[in-house]
NUDREN-450884 format. One record per residue: residue in one letter; x, y, z of N, C-alpha, C in turn. Coordinates in steps of 0.2 Angstrom, whole numbers, plus 2048, in hexadecimal, padded with zeros to 3 digits. Each point is the difference from the previous one (the first is absolute). Layout:
BEGIN
+------+------+------+------+-------+-------+-------+------+------+------+
: rest : n.c1 : n.c2 : n.c3 : ca.c1 : ca.c2 : ca.c3 : c.c1 : c.c2 : c.c3 :
+------+------+------+------+-------+-------+-------+------+------+------+
:    A :    X :    Y :    Z :     X :     Y :     Z :    X :    Y :    Z :
...
+------+------+------+------+-------+-------+-------+------+------+------+
end
This chain:
BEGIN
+------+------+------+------+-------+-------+-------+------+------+------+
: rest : n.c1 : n.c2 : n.c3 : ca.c1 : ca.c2 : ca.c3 : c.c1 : c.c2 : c.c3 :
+------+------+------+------+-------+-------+-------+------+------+------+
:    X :  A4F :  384 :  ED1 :   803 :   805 :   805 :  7FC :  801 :  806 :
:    X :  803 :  800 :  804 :   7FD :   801 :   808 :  804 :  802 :  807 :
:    X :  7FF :  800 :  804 :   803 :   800 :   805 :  806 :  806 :  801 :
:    X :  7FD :  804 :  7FD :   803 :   808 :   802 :  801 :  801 :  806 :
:    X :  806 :  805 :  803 :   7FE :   804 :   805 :  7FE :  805 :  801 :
:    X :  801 :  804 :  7F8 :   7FD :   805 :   802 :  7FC :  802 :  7F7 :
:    X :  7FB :  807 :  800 :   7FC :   7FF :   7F9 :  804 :  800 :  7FB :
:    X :  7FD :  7FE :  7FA :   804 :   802 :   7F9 :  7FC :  801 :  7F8 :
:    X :  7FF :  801 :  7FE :   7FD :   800 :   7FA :  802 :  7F9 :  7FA :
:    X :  7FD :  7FC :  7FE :   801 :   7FC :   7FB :  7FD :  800 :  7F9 :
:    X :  804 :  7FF :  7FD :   7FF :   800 :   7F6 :  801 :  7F9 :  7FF :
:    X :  7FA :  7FD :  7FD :   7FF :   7FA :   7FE :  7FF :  7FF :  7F9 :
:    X :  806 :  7FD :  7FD :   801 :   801 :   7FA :  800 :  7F8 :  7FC :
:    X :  7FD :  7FF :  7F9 :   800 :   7FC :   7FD :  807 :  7FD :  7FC :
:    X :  800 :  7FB :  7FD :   807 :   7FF :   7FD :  803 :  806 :  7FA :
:    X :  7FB :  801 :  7FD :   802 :   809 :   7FD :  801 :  805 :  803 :
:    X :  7FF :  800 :  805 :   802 :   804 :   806 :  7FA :  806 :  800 :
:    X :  7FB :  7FF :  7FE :   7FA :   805 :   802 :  7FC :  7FE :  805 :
:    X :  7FF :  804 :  801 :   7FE :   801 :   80A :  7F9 :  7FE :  7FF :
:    X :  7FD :  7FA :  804 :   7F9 :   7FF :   800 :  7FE :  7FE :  807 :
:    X :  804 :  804 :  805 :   7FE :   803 :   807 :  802 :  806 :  802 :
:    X :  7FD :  804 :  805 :   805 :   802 :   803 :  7FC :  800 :  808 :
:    X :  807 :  801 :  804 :   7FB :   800 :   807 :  806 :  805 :  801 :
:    X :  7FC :  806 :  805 :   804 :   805 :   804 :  7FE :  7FE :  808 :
:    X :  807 :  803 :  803 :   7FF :   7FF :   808 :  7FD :  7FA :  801 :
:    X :  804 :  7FB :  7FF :   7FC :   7F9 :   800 :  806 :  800 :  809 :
:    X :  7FC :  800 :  805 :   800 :   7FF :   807 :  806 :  7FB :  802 :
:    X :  803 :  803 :  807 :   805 :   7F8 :   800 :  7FC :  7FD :  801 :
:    X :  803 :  7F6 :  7FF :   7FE :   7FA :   802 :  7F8 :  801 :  7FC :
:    X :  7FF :  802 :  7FB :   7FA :   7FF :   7FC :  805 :  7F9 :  7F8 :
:    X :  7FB :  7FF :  7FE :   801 :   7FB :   7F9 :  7FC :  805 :  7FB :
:    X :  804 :  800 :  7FC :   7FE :   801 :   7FA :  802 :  7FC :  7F8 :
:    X :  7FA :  7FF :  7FC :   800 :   7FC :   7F9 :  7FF :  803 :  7FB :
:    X :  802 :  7FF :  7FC :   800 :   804 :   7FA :  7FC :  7FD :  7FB :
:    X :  7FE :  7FC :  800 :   7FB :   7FB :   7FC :  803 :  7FB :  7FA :
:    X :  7FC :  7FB :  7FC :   802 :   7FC :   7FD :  808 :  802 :  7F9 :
:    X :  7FD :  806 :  800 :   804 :   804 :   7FB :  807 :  802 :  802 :
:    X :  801 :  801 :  806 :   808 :   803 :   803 :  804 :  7FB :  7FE :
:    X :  806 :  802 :  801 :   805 :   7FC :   803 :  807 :  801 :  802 :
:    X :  7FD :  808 :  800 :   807 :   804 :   806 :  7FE :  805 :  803 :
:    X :  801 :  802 :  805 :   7FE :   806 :   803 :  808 :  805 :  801 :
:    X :  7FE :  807 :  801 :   803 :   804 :   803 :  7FE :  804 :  806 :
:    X :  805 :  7FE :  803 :   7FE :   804 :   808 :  804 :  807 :  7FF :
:    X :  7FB :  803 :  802 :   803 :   809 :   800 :  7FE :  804 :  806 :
:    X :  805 :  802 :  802 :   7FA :   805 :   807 :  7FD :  804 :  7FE :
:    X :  7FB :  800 :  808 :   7FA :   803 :   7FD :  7FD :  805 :  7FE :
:    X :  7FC :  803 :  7FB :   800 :   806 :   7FE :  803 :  801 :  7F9 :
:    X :  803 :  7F9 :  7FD :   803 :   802 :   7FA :  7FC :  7FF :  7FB :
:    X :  7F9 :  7FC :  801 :   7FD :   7FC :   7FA :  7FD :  809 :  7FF :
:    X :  7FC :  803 :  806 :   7FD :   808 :   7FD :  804 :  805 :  7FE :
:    X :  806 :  800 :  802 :   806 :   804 :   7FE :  802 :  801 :  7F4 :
:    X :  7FF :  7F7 :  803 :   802 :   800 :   7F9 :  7F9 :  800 :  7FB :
:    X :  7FC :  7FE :  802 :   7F9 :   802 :   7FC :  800 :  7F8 :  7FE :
:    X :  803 :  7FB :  802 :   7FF :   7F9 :   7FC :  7F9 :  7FF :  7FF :
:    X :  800 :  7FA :  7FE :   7F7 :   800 :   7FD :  7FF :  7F5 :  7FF :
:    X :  7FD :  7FF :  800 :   7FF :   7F8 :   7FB :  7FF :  801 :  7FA :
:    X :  806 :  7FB :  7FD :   7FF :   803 :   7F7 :  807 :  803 :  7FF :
:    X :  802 :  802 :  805 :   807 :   806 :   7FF :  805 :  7F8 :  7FE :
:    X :  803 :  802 :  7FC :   809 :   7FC :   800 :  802 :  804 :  802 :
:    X :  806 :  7FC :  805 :   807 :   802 :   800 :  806 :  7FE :  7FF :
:    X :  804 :  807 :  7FF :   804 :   7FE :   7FC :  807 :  800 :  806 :
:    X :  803 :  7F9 :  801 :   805 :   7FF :   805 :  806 :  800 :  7FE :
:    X :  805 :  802 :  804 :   807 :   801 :   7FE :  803 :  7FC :  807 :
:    X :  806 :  7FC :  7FD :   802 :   7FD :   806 :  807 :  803 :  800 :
:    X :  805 :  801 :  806 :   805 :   802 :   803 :  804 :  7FD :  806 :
:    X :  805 :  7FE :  7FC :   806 :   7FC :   805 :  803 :  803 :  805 :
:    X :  7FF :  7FE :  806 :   806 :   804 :   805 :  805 :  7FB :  802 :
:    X :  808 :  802 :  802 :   803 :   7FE :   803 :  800 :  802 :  806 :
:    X :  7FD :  7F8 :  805 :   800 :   800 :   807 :  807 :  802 :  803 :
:    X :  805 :  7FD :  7FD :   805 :   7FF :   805 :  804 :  809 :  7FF :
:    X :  7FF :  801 :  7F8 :   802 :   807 :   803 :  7FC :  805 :  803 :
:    X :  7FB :  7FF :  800 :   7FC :   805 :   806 :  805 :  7FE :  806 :
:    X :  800 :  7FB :  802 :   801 :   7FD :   807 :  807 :  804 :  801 :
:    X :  805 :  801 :  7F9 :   808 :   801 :   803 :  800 :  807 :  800 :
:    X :  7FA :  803 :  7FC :   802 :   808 :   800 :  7FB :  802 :  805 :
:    X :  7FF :  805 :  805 :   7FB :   804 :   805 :  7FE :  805 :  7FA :
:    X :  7FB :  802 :  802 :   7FB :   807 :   7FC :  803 :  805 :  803 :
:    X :  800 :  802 :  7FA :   806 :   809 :   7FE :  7FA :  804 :  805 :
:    X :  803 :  801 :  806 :   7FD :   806 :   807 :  800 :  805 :  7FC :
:    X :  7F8 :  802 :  801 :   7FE :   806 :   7FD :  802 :  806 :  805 :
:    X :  802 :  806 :  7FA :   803 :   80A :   804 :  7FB :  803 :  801 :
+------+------+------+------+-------+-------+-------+------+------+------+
end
């Protein structure tokens, strides 16, 4: 991962999905690795890795969620009173 515009926090996680990096406020246009062990990362903005207390050694536990594009696209967001 590289070539940000702007910061973000990344979770570098192994194929078990245990975090064996983390980098916070990693700068635009900086590189960052995750080492031999990684082989996914999560970009989060920044200020989430301290928020949520992650640590190396943490698993996480991921839930994945379908959206449909095309009906976001045919309905406008309910204006908020």
């Amino acid at each position: 991962m590289f070539f940000m515009r702007f910061a973000i926090d990344a979770l570098f996680v192994d194929e078990q999905r245990v975090v064996v990096r983390c980098v916070q406020s990693l700068r635009p246009w900086r590189i960052a690795v995750g080492g031999l062990r990684a082989r996914a990362v999560l970009e989060l903005p920044t200020g989430a890795i301290p928020r949520s207390e992650t640590r190396v050694g943490d698993a996480l536990d991921l839930e994945t969620h379908e959206i449909d594009i095309n009906a976001a696209r045919r309905e406008p967001p309910p204006h908020p009173r």
